[in-house]
C-alpha positions in Angstrom: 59.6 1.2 -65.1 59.1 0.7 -68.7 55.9 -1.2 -69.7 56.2 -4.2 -71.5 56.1 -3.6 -75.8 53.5 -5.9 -77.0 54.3 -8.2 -79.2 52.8 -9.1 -82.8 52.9 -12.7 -83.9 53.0 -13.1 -87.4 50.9 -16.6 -88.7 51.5 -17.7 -91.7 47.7 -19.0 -92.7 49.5 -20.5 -95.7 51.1 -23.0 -94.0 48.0 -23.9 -91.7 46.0 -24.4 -95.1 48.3 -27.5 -96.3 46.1 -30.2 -94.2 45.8 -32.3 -98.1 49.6 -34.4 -98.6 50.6 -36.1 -101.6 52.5 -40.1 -101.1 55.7 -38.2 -100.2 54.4 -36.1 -97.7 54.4 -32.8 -99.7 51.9 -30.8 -98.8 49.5 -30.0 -102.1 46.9 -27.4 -103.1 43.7 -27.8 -101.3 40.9 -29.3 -103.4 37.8 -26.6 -103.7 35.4 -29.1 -101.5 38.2 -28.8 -99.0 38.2 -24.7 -99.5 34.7 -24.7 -99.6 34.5 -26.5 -95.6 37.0 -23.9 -94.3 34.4 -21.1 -95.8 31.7 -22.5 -94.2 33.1 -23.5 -91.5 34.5 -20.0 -91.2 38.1 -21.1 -90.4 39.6 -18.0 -91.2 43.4 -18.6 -91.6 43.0 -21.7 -93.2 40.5 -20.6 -95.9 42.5 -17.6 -96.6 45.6 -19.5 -96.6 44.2 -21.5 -99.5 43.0 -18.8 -101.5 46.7 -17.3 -101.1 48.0 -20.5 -102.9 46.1 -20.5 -105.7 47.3 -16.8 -106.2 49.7 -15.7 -109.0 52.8 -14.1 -107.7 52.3 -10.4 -108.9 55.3 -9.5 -108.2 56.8 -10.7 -111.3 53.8 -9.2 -113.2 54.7 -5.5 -111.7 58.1 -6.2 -113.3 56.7 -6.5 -116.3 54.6 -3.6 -116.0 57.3 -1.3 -115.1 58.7 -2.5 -118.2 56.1 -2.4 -120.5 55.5 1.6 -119.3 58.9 2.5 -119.7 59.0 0.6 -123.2 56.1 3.1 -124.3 57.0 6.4 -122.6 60.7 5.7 -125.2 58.9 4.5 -128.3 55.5 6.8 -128.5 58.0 10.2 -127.9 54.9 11.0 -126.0 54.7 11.1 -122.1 51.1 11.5 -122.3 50.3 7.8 -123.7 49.9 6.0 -120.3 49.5 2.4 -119.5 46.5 1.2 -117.4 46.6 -2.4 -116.6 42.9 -3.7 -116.5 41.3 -7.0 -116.0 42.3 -9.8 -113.3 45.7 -8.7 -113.0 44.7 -4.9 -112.1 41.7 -5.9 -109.7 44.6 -8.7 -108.0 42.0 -11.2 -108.3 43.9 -13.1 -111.1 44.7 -17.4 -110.2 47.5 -19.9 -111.0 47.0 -21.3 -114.3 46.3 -19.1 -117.2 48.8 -15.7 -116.1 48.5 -13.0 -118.4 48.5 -8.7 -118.7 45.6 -7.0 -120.3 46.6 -3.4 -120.3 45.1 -0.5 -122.0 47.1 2.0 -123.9 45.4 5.6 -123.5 46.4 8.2 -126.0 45.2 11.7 -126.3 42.9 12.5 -129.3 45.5 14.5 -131.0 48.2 11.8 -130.9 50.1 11.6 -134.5 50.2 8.5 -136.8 52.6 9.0 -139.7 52.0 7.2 -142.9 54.3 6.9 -145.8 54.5 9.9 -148.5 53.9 8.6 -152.3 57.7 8.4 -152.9 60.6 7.1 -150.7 61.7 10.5 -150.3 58.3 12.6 -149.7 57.3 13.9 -146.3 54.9 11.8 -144.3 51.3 12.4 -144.2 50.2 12.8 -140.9 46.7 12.4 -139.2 45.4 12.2 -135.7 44.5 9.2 -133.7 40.9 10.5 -134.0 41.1 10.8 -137.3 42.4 7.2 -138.4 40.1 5.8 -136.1 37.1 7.6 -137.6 37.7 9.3 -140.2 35.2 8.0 -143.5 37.4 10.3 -146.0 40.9 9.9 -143.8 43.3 10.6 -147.0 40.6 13.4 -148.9 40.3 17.4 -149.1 38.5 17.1 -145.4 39.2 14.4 -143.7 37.2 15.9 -140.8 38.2 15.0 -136.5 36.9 11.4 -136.5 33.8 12.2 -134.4 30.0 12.0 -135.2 27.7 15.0 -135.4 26.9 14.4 -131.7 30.5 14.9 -131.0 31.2 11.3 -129.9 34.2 9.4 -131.3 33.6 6.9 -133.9 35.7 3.8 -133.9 35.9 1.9 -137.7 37.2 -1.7 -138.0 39.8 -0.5 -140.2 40.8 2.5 -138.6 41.3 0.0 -135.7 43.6 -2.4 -137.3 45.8 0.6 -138.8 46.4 2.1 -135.4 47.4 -1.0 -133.5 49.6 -1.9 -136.8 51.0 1.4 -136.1 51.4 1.3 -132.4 53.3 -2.3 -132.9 55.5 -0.8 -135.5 56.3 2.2 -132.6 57.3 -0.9 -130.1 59.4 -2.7 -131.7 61.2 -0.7 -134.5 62.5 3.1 -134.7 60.7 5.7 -137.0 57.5 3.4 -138.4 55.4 4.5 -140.7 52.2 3.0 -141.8 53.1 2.1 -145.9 51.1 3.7 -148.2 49.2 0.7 -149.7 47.2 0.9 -146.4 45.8 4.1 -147.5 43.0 2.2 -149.6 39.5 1.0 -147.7 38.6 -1.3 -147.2 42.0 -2.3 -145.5 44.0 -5.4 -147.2 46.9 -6.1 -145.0 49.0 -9.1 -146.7 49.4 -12.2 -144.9 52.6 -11.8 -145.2 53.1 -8.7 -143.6 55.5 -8.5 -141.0 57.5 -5.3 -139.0 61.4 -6.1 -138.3 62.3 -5.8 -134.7 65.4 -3.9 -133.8 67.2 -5.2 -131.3 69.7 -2.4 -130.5 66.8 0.2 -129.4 67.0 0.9 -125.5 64.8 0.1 -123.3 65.5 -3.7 -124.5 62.4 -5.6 -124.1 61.9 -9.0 -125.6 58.1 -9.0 -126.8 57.0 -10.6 -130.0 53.5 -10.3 -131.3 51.2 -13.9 -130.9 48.8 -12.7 -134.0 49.5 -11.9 -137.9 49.0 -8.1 -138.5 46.9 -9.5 -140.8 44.5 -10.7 -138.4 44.7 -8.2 -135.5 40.9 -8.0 -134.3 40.3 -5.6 -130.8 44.3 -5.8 -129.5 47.4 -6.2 -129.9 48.2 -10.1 -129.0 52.1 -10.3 -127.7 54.4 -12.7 -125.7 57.0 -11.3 -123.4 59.9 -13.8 -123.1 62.1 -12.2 -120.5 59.8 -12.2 -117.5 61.8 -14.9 -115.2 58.2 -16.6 -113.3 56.4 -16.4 -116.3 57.7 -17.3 -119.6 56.6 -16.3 -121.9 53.7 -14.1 -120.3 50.9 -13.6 -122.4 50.1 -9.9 -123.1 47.3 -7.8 -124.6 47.3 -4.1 -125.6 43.6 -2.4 -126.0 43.4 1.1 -127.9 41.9 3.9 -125.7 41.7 7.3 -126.7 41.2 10.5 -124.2 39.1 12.7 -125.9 36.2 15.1 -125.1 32.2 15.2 -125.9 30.8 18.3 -127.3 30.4 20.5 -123.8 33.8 19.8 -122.9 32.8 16.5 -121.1 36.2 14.1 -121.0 35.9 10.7 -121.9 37.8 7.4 -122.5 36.5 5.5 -125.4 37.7 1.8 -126.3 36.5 -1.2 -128.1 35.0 -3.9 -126.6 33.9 -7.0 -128.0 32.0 -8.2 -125.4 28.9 -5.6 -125.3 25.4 -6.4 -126.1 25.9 -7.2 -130.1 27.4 -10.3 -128.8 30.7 -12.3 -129.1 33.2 -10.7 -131.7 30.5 -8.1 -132.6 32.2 -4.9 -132.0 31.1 -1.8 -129.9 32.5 1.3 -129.1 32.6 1.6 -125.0 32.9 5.1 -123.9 34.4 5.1 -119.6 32.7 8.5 -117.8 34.8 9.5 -115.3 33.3 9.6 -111.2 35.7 11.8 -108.9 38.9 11.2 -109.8 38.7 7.2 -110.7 37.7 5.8 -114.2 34.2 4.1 -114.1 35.7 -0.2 -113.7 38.3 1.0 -112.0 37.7 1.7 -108.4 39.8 -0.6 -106.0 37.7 -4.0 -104.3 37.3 -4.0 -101.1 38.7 -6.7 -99.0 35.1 -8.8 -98.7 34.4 -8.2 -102.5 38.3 -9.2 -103.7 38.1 -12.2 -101.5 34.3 -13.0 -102.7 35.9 -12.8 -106.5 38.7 -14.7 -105.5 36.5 -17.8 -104.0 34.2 -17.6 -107.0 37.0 -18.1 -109.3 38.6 -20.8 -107.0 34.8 -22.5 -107.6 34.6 -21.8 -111.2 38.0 -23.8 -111.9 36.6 -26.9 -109.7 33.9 -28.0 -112.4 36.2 -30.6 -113.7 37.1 -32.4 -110.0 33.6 -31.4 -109.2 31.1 -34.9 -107.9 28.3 -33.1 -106.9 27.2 -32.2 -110.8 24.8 -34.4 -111.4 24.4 -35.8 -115.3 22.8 -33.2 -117.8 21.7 -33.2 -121.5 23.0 -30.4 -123.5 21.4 -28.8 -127.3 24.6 -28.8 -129.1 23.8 -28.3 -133.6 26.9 -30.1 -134.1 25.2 -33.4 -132.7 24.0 -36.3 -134.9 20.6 -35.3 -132.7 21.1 -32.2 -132.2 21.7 -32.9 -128.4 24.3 -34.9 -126.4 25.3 -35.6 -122.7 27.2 -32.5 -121.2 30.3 -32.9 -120.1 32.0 -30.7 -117.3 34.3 -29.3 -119.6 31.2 -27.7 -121.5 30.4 -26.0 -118.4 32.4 -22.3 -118.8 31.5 -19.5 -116.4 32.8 -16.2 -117.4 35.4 -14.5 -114.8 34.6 -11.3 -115.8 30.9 -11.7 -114.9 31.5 -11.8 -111.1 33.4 -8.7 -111.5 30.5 -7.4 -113.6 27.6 -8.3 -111.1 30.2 -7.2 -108.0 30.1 -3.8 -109.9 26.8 -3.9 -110.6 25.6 -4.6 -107.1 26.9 -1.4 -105.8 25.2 0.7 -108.0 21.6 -0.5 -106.7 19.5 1.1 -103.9 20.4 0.0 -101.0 16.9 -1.1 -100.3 17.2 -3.6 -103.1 18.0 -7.4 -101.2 21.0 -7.7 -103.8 22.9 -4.4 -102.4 26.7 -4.3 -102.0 27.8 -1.3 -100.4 31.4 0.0 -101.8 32.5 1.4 -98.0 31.3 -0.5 -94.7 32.3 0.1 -91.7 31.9 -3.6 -90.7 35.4 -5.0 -90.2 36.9 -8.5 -92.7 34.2 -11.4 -91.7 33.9 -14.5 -94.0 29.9 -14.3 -92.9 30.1 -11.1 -95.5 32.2 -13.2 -97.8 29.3 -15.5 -98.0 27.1 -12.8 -98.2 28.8 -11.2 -101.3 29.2 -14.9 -102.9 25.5 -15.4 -103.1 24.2 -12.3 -103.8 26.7 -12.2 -106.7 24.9 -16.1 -107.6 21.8 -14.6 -107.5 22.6 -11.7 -109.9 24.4 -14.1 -112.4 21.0 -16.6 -112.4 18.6 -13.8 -112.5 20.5 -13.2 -115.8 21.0 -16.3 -116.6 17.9 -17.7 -116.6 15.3 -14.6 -116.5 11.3 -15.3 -115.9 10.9 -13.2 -119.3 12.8 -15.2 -121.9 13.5 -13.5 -125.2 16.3 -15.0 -127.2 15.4 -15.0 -130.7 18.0 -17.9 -133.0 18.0 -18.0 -136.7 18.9 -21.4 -138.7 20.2 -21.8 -142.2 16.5 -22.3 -143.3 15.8 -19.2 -142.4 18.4 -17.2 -144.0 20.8 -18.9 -146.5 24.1 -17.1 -145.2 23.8 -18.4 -141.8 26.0 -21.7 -141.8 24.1 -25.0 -141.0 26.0 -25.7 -137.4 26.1 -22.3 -136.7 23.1 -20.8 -135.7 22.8 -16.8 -134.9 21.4 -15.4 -131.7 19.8 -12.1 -132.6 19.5 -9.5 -129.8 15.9 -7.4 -129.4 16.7 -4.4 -127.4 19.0 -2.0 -129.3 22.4 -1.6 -127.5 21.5 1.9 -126.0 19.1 0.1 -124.0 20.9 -2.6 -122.2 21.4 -3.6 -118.8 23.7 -5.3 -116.8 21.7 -8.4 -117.0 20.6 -8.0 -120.6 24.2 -7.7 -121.4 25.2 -10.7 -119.4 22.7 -13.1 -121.0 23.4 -12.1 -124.1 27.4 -13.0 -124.0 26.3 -16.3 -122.4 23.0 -17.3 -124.6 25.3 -16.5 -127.8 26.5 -20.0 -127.3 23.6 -22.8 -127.4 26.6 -25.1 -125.9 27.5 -23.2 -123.1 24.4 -22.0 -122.1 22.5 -25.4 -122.3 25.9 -26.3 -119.9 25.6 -23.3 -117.5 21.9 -24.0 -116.7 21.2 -27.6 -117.4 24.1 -28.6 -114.6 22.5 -26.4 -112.2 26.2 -25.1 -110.6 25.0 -22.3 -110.0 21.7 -22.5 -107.9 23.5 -26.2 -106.2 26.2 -23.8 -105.0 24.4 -20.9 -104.0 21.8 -23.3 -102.0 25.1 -24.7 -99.8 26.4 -21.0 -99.1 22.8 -20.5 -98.1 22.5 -23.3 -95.9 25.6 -22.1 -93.9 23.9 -19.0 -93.3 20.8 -20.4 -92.6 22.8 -22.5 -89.8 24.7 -19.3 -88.4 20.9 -18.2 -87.9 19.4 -21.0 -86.0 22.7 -21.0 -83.7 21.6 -17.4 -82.9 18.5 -15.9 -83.9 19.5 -12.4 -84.4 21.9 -13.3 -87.0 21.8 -11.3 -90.0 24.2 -11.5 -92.8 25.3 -8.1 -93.3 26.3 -7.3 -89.4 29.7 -8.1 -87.7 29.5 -12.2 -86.5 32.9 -13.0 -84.8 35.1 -15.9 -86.3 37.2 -18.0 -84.0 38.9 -20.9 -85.0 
């Protein structure tokens, strides 16, 4: 006699979250105080259901992916450029509301750029990527490989902007060729200057660029208008080049303009590979996507948010220099959780703050919580260190600094940042938002409820501990 096949039954925690109804009965996304109960609460499918709500539909964003890749592999005539989504979208920790694709572009250091000969008729002059990029004599007698002495890739403004003109021209048009007016530095791209699309080569793609090549900064800004969910769907291409140290050490080196030198201050970010992953780009696990996912879900509730208490805020455009904060001042940066999450597992794991990458503790929102304050923590240790040592200059001090503009100045060179150096740094750069970040205290009021949830767990049994396997029953 055959035994009975067990059966799975499917729940769709989705459904379950919809407990909030608008006048017509239609269910509507959960408010994040509503969220917030089913975390505590640990109500598993409900809580889970609501964070699947607020997700995009990546789907539609893989579409364009495919795309995007197959667009590059026909344009570059080089299989070896590849495309490596990054950001939100690539960690699948991106929300409704603002959808976009940050991808990186990776070519070898020997990829060609062609410029324009001297007459219509002359051969192109051709240099590496390497070379445009660093080159301080690109068009002389020797214009050398583009790296320092030390063998490290050195990344110019200008050689920037002519390589992402170049790559654009490679997109959207057939045999482009950087003109030779750009051949003069410092670069003077016309306002003016445009690249004609051709709408006859295949692979079709409609993508159109959001910037002037005038005033391309660190990417390549772009729409694409065919993507049926999301139209048009923002899109950003970052410059990375493959390349290898002196010793034959490979490395990826980028641009990043959020490093230590502050907003819009420009760094060259070299990525060591560890086994066979890229340094940022090892998967999340199921706790830590989740975590990143509920943080974000709690950083977009400021604005609905009646526990922030009124604050006073230093803001130089004031008639006092200081006015009342409003929620909308208050701006946490996404990429910081993923920044302390990554951070967090590269500590001892003596240190209280330790994330381990691999556990073989099964899904538990008790670790959810667990990985949501410890990731607080990190962020307000930064934040707000015990040492303070932001230095601001104001127009009386220098003449070229603007009189509502003061300029944070850094005092630890950019070799020897930390995580939490780094961190302050891109938030104290901002008098505004910082003043909003700490003076509404959303940060330690949050972390203090998460902690009194897991204080509770442990007076209901007193050999709780966070970071061990409590079974969740609704």
């Amino acid at each position: 006699m055959a035994l009975p096949v067990p059966q799975i039954v499917s729940v769709d925690a989705t459904q379950r979250a919809f407990e909030v109804k608008d006048d017509l009965g239609v269910p509507v996304r959960n408010p994040w105080p509503t969220v917030e109960k089913y975390l505590c609460d640990k109500t598993t499918g409900k809580f889970l259901g609501a964070l699947a709500f607020q997700e995009v539909d990546y789907d539609s964003l893989d579409t364009s992916l495919r795309e995007v890749a197959a667009l590059v592999n026909a344009r570059m005539n080089n299989p070896k450029v590849l495309v490596q989504p990054r950001g939100s979208y690539a960690s699948r920790t991106a929300l409704r509301g603002h959808v976009d694709l940050d991808l990186d572009l990776v070519f070898p250091d020997d990829f060609q750029i062609e410029f324009a000969g001297a007459a219509p008729d002359a051969a192109p002059i051709v240099r590496t990527i390497s070379q445009v990029l660093g080159s301080q004599d690109l068009f002389g007698a020797n214009p050398g490989n583009g790296h320092d002495p030390s063998g490290n890739l050195v990344i110019t403004k200008d050689g920037l902007r002519l390589v992402m003109i170049y790559v654009w021209g490679r997109l959207v048009s057939d045999h482009y060729r950087l003109p030779n007016t750009f051949t003069a530095v410092p670069l003077a791209v016309p306002p003016a200057y445009s690249i004609a699309v051709d709408p006859h080569l295949r692979p079709a793609m409609t993508i159109i660029a959001t910037k002037t090549l005038a005033t391309l900064t660190r990417s390549i800004s772009a729409q694409i208008t065919d993507n049926a969910k999301y139209n048009p769907l923002d899109v950003d291409f970052f410059i990375k080049v493959l390349t290898k140290r002196l010793g034959g050490e490979e490395v990826l080196v980028g641009v990043d303009k959020d490093g230590p030198l502050g907003v819009r201050q420009y760094q060259t970010t070299t990525f060591i590979p560890s086994g066979k992953e890229w340094l940022g780009s090892n998967p999340l696990s199921p706790v830590d996507r989740t975590a990143l996912l509920a943080l974000k879900g709690w950083k977009n509730s400021f604005a609905e948010d009646p526990t922030i208490a009124p604050f006073t805020i230093r803001d130089p455009g004031a008639p006092n220099g200081s006015r009342a904060g409003q929620k909308t001042d208050i701006k946490l940066k996404s990429h910081h959780f993923l920044s302390a999450i990554n951070a967090l597992h590269e500590v001892l794991p003596t240190d209280p703050l330790y994330v381990p990458t691999h556990s073989s503790l099964p899904f538990s929102l008790v670790r959810v919580m667990d990985v949501m304050l410890k990731v607080l923590t990190f962020l307000q240790h930064a934040y707000q260190p015990a040492q303070r040592f932001n230095i601001v200059y104001y127009h009386d001090w220098d003449a070229s600094i603007p009189v509502n503009n003061p300029k944070a100045v850094y005092p630890f060179p950019q070799v020897s940042c930390g995580v939490h150096e780094t961190l302050y740094k891109q938030v104290a750069t901002s008098i505004v938002e910082y003043d909003a970040i700490i003076k509404s205290k959303v940060i330690p009021t949050f972390a203090a409820r998460l902690r009194k949830a897991l204080d509770d767990l442990a007076r209901q049994n007193p050999s709780f501990k966070p970071d061990t396997y409590t079974f969740e029953e609704e």
